[in-house]
Each structure stands twice: as C-alpha cells, then as structure tokens.
C-alpha positions in Angstrom: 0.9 -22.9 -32.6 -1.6 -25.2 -31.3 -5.1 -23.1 -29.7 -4.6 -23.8 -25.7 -8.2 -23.1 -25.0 -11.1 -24.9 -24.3 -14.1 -24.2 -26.1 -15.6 -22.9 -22.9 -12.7 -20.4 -22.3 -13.1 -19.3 -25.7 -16.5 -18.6 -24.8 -16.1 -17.5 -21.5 -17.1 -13.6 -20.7 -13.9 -11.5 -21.6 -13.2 -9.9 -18.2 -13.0 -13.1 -16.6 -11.0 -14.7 -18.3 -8.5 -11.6 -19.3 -8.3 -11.3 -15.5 -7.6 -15.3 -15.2 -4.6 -14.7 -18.1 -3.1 -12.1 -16.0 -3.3 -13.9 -12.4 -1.8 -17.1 -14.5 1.0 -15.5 -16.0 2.0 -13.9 -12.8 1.5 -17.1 -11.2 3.1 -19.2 -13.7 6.7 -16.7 -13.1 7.1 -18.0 -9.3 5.8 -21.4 -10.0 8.5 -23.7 -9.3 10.2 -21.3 -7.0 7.1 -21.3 -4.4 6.9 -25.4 -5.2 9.7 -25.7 -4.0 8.9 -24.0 -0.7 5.3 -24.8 0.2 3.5 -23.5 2.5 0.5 -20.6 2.3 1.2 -18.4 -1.2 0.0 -15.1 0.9 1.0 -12.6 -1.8 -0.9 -14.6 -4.3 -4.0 -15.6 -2.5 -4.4 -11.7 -2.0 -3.9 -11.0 -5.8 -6.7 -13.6 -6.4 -8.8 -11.0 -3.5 -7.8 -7.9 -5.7 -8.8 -9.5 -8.7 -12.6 -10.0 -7.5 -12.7 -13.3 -9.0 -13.2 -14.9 -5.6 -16.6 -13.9 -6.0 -17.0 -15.1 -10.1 -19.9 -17.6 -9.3 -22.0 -15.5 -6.8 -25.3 -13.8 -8.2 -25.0 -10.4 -9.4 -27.8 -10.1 -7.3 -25.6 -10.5 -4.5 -22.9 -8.3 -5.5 -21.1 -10.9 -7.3 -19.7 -11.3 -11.0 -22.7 -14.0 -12.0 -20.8 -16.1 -14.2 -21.5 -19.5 -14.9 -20.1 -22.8 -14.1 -18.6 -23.5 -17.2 -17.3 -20.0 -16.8 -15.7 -20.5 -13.5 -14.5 -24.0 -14.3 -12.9 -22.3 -17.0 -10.7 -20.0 -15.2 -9.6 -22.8 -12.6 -8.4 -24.9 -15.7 -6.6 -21.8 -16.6 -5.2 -21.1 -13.2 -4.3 -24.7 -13.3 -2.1 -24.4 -16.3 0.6 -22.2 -14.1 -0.7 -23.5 -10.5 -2.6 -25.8 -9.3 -2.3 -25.3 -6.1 -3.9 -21.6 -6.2 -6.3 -23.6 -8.9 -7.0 -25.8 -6.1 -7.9 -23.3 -3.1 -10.2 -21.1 -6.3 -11.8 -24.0 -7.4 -12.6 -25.2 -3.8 -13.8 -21.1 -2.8 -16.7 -22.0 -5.3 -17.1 -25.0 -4.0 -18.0 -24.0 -0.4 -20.0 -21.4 -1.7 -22.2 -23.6 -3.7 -22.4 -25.9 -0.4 -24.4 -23.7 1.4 -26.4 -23.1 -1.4 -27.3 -26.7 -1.8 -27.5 -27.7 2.1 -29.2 -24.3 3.5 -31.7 -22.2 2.8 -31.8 -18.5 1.3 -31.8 -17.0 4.5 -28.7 -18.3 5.4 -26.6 -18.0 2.6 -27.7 -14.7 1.2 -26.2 -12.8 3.5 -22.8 -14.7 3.7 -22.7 -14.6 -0.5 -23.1 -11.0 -0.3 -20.3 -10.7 2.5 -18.5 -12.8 0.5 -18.6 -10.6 -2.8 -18.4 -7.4 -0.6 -15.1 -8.0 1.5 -13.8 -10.7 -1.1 -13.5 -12.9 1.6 -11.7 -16.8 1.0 -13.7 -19.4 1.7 -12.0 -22.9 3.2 -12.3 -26.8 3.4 -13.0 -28.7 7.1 -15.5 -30.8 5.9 -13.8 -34.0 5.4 -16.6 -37.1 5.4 -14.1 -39.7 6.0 -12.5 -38.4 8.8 -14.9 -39.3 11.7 -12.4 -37.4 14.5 -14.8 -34.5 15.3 -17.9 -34.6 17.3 -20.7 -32.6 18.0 -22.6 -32.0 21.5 -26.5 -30.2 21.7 -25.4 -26.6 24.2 -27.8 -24.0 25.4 -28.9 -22.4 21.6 -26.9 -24.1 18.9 -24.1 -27.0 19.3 -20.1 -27.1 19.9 -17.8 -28.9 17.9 -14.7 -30.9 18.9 -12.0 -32.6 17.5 -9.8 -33.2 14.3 -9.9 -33.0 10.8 -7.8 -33.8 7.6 -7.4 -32.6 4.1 -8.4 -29.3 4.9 -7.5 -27.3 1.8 -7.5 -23.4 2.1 -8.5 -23.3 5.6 -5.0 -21.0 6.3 -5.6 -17.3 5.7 -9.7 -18.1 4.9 -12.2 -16.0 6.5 -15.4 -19.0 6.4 -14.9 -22.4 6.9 -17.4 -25.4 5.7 -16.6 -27.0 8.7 -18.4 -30.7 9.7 -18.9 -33.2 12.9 -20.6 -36.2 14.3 -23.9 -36.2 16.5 -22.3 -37.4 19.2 -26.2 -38.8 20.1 -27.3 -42.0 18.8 -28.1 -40.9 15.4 -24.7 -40.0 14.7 -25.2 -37.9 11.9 -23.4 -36.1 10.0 -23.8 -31.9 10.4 -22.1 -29.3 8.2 -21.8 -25.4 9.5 -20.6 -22.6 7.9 -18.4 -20.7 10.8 -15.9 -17.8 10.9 -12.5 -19.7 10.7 -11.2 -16.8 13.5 -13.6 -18.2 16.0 -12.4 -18.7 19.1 -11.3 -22.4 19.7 -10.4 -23.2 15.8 -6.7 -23.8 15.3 -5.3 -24.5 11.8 -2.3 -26.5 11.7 0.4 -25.7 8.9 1.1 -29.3 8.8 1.0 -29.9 4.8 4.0 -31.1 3.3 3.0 -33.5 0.6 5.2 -34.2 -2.3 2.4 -32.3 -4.4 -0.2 -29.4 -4.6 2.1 -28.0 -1.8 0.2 -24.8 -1.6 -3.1 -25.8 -1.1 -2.5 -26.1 2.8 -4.5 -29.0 2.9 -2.9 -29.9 6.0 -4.9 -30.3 9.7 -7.9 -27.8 12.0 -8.4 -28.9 15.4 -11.3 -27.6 17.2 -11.7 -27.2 20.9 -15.5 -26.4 21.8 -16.1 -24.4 19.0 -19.4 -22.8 19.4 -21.5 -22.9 16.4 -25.2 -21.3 15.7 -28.4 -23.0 15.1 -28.7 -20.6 12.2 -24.4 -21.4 11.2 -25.6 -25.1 10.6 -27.1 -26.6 7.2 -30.2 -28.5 7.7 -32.4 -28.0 5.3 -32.5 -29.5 3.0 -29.1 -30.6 4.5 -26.4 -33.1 2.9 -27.3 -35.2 0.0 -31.0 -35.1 0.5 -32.4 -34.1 -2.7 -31.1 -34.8 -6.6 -30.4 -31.1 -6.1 -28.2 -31.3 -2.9 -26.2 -34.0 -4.5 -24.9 -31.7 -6.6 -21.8 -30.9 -4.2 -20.2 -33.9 -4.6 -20.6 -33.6 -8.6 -19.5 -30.2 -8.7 -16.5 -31.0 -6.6 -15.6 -34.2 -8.9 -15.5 -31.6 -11.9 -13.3 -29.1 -10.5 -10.8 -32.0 -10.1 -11.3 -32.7 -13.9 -10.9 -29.3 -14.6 -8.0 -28.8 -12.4 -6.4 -32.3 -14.3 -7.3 -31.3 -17.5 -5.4 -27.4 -16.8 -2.3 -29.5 -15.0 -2.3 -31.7 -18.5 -2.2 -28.4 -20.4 0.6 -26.7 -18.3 2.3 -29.9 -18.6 2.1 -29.7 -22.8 3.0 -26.3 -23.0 6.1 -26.4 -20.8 7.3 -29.7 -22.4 6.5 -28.5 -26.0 8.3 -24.8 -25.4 11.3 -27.0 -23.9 11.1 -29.2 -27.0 11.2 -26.5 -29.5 13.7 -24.2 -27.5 15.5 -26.0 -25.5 15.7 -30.4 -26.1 18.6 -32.0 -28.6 17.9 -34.6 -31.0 19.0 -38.0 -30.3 22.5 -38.9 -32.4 20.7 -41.6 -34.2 17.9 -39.6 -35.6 19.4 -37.8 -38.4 17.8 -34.3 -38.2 19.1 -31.4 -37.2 16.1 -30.9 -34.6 14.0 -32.3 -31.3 11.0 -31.1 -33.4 11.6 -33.1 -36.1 13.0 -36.1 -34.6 10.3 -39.2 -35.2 10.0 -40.3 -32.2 9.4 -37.1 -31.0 6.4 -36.2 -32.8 4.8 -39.6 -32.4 5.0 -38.7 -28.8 3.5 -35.3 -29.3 0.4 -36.6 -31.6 -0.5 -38.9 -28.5 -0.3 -36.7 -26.3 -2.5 -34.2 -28.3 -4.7 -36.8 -29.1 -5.1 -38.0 -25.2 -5.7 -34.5 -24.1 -8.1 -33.2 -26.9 -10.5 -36.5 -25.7 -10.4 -34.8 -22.3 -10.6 -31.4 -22.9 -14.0 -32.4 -25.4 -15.3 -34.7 -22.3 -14.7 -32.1 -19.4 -16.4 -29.5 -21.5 -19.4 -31.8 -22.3 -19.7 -32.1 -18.4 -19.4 -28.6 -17.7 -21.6 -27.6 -19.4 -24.2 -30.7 -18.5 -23.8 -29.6 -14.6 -24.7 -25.9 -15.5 -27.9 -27.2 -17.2 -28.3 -29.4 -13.9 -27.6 -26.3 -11.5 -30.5 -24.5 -13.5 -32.8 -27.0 -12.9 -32.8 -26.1 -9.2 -35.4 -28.3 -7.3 -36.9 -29.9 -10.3 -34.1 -32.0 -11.0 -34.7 -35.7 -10.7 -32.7 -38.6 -9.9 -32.5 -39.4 -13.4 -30.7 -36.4 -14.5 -28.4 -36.5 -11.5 -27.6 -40.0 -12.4 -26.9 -38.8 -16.2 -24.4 -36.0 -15.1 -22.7 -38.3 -12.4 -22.1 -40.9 -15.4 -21.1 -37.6 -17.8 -18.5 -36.4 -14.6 -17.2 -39.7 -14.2 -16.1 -40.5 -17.6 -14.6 -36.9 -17.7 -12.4 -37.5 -14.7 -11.0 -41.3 -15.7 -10.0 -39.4 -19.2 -8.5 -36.4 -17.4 -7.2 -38.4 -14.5 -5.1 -40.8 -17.0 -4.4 -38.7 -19.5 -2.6 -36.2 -17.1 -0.8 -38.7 -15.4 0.8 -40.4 -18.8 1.5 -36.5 -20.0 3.5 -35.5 -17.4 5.4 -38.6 -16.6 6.2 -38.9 -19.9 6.7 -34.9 -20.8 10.5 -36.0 -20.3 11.0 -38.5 -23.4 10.4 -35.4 -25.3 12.8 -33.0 -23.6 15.5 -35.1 -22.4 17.7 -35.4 -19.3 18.2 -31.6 -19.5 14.9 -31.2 -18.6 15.6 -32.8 -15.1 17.3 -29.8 -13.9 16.3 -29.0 -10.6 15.6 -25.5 -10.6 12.7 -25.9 -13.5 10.4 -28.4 -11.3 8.7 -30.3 -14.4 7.9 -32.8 -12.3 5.6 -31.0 -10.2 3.4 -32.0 -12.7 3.4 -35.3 -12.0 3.8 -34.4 -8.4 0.4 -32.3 -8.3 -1.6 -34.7 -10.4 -0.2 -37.9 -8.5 -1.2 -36.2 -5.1 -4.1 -34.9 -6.3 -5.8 -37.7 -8.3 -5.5 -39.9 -5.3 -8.4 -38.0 -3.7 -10.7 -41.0 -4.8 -9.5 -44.1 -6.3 -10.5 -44.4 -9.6 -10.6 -47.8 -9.7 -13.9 -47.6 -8.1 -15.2 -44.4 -10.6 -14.2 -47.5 -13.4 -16.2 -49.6 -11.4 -19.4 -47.1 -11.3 -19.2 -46.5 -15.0 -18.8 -50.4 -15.6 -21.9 -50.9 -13.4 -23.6 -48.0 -15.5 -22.3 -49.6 -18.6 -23.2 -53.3 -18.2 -26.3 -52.8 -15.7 -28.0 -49.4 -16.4 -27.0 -48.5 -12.4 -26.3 -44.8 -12.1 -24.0 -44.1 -9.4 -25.0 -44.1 -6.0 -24.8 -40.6 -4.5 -22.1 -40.1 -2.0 -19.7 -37.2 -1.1 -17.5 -38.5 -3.3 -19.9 -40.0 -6.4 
C-alpha cells in the first residue's frame, strides 16, 4: 500500500500525531453522516478539548504541548483526511492564537495562551477584513464594537474570539481584539449552510455595543506592521494548503479503497478487475503524481514558515517575500490538484460510487467551498509578477 504520510507527519513527535490518528478515525466513522446534517459537531469539538491538542502550538512554557508548525500543520492535514471541517475550526484555533502573538505584546497574550492550555478553551474567527459592517466608537476606558460580520468560522461553541472593526474616526482603521465570545452583546448566528465545509459554522456574529478593553485590543505592533506581523496572513494561507492537501488525501484513499473493494471493470476492458483495468491505473498514476508535487511543495513551506516564525523580529522583508512566494506556489498545487482529485475520484469507481449515503462528493464540496476563500487567479498573478519581475507579494490579509 502506498505510505499516506507526509514526511512531516512521519517526523512529527509520536503523541501528537497518535492522538491526531485516533481523533481522525473517529471522525472519519460519522463523516458523511454529520455532512449531511451541518451544523456545530458538539461531541467532536469536545473530543478535540479532551485530546489537549487544542493547545499543540502553545509554549510549554505556557502549559502547552510546544510543538511546531510543521507539527501542528501536520495533524490538521491529518484531521483533514476524515474532516475538514473539524480540520478547518483546529487549524483556525492556531491561527488565532498565533494572531495575538503577532499583533500584541507578551503581556497580553501570555496570560490568555496559558488559559488557553489550562481550560482547553476553542478559539474562533470574527475577523473578517473584507467585511467593512462593524464599527468601532472611543467610550470611557477602552472602545465598543457594533455591527456585522461574515465568514466567521468556529465562533459557535468558542470561548475567545479574534474579533475586528472600523475606527469610526477619520482614520478609519482597522482594530483587532481578543474578547470573550460570551460577552454580553455578541450574538452568533447559526446561519451556515453552504454546500461545503458544513461544520465549520462559518456563518454570521452580530455585535451590539460590545464593550472591549484597552488591554483586549492589539496595537502593538498591531496588524501587518512588521515582516514579523505579516506572518498571519502566511500562516493562514498554509493551513488552507494543508487542509487541501489532507482533503486530496482523504479523497485518494476513499476512491482507491472503493476501487479495489468495491468498483467493476468496464465490459470492454478485458480483465477480471477495476485494479487492473488501463484506464484505471493511468488515472491513478496521475493522481499520485499530482498529489506527491503537493504534498513535497506544502512540506517545503512548512517547514520554511517554522524557520520564519523562529526568526521573530529579525526577519526582513526579504525573507517574508521568499516564504509568501514558497506559500503561494504550495497552494496553486494543492488548490488544483485537490479539485481535479476529487472531481474526478468517480472515473475510477463508477456510478456506484454516487450512492447517496457515502458523500464522496463532499470532497469536491469542501474543497470547492473552501478554495474560493481567495481567488487564485490573483495568487497566479503574484507568482507571475514574482516570476517575470522579481516583485514579492505585497502583504495583505490575504497574501
């Protein structure tokens, strides 16, 4: 049988990713069922609290399990082989604990990275760039938000919230706070019901005067204001590719179990076998050969952004431009070659394999909701501009 690990899960510390295994294979079992009925996978979300994992990337220092990037990018591919969804709201936990890193300063986020890894609480999405609905006022000691945002991922049963408005001064800048999600005026809306990733609740928060602290707010060195701070966006580009790259894996494994098991061969073929039908395997070598260039590409970048993420303050713009280029080309391979795989997992199955109750589509489903989170026409267009010109991309939430 082919090896379904990535050299950085093969390398990744034991514990981790025994306790990843174990999460995925229960996950895998209710997979379609729970894709089938969306909304917030409760029982789940708490196995991934039991598990400690939710804490994988915070300090030991801080209570946490220390690991790595690559090491934590490693078990959301391997969540993301049986559910991306709950691959989604892990990768995105780290996420938001990494954006306070980057935006505040130790004070801040020491203590809420040792709450964190103390009361494994789930960290959620309200940040949301784009959407330009929420505003923020000055008030006596700190400032209130109001408003809406979108594309919240993992704000339903989370405990903190990355939540961010508009200066509703002149300025008009953008501020990010990290609040408790059960603060009074927050309301999140379980309004997701996309034809993928239907468990990431990546649905709607309203927020009605929201009080939030001077010290709740990220300022310094606040959004995007150093090569180091515009790490977030990089970071939250490569759990996609990770996340495509473990959907492109799931996608394999299902189709070539079905294949083997399961799949007739056509009349015409003359063997007594899917597996050894021609057409078949030609399928299966380009499949293999698609997602092997990913896998080796994502890995590359993983393990680029953990050399990045040790560099702290002293990385330059250089470097940042580097890894952005390395991230990039990562995601365009992982991107397409997860959409081809599971679109076409079903010329090498057959019409059986549309049977309702086994789902393989969500494949598709969760890769074609999910890869639309940024065109990549324009990531084509920043590696062509990087290819022709020499122009590393221009750092932006999303680049």
């Amino acid at each position: 049988m082919p090896e379904s690990l990535s050299p950085s899960q093969r390398h990744a510390a034991p514990s981790f990713m025994e306790q990843a295994q174990q999460l995925a294979d229960s996950f895998k079992a209710t997979a379609a069922e729970r894709d089938a009925r969306g909304g917030t996978p409760l029982a789940e979300r708490n196995q991934l609290r039991a598990s400690g994992l939710l804490a994988l990337s915070i300090p030991r220092q801080y209570g946490g399990l220390g690991a790595d990037w690559a090491d934590t990018l490693a078990v959301v591919r391997r969540l993301a082989q049986a559910d991306s969804s709950l691959a989604h709201v892990f990768g995105f936990q780290h996420l938001m604990l990494a954006t306070v890193q980057l935006f505040g300063q130790p004070q801040q986020w020491q203590p809420w990275l040792e709450q964190t890894a103390r009361h494994q609480w789930f960290w959620g999405n309200a940040l949301n760039p784009l959407d330009r609905r929420t505003l923020s006022r000055r008030v006596a000691g700190g400032r209130e938000f109001s408003g809406h945002k979108s594309f919240c991922s993992g704000a339903a049963d989370a405990q903190m919230l990355i939540a961010s408005a508009l200066d509703e001064s002149a300025d008009g800048r953008l501020l990010i706070a990290a609040i408790p999600a059960d603060r009074s005026g927050i309301t999140v809306h379980g309004d997701w019901d996309n034809i993928g990733q239907r468990q990431t609740d990546s649905g709607s928060v309203s927020f009605e005067r929201v009080r939030v602290e001077e010290q709740e707010l990220l300022l310094e060195p606040g959004p995007l204001s150093t090569p180091y701070s515009c790490l977030r966006p990089l970071l939250a580009q490569l759990i996609f590719t990770n996340l495509f790259v473990g959907v492109a894996e799931g996608a394999f494994e299902d189709a070539r179990h079905y294949t083997r098991h399961h799949a007739r061969p056509w009349f015409r073929a003359g063997v007594a076998s899917a597996s050894a039908d021609p057409y078949v395997l030609h399928h299966y070598g380009e499949f293999w050969a698609a997602l092997e260039g990913a896998r080796l590409l994502t890995d590359r970048a993983n393990q680029q952004f953990d050399h990045a993420w040790q560099q702290g303050a002293r990385l330059n713009a250089a470097e940042r431009g580097a890894l952005a280029v390395a991230i990039t080309t990562a995601k365009v391979a992982a991107s397409r070659t997860g959409l081809d795989l599971s679109s076409r997992l079903f010329e090498v199955t057959g019409a059986r394999a549309t049977h309702g109750p086994l789902r393989l589509d969500r494949y598709w489903r969760n890769l074609r909701t999910q890869t639309l989170h940024d065109p990549l026409d324009y990531k084509l267009n920043e590696l062509g501009d990087w290819a022709l010109n020499g122009q590393s991309p221009t750092p932006t939430f999303y680049s």
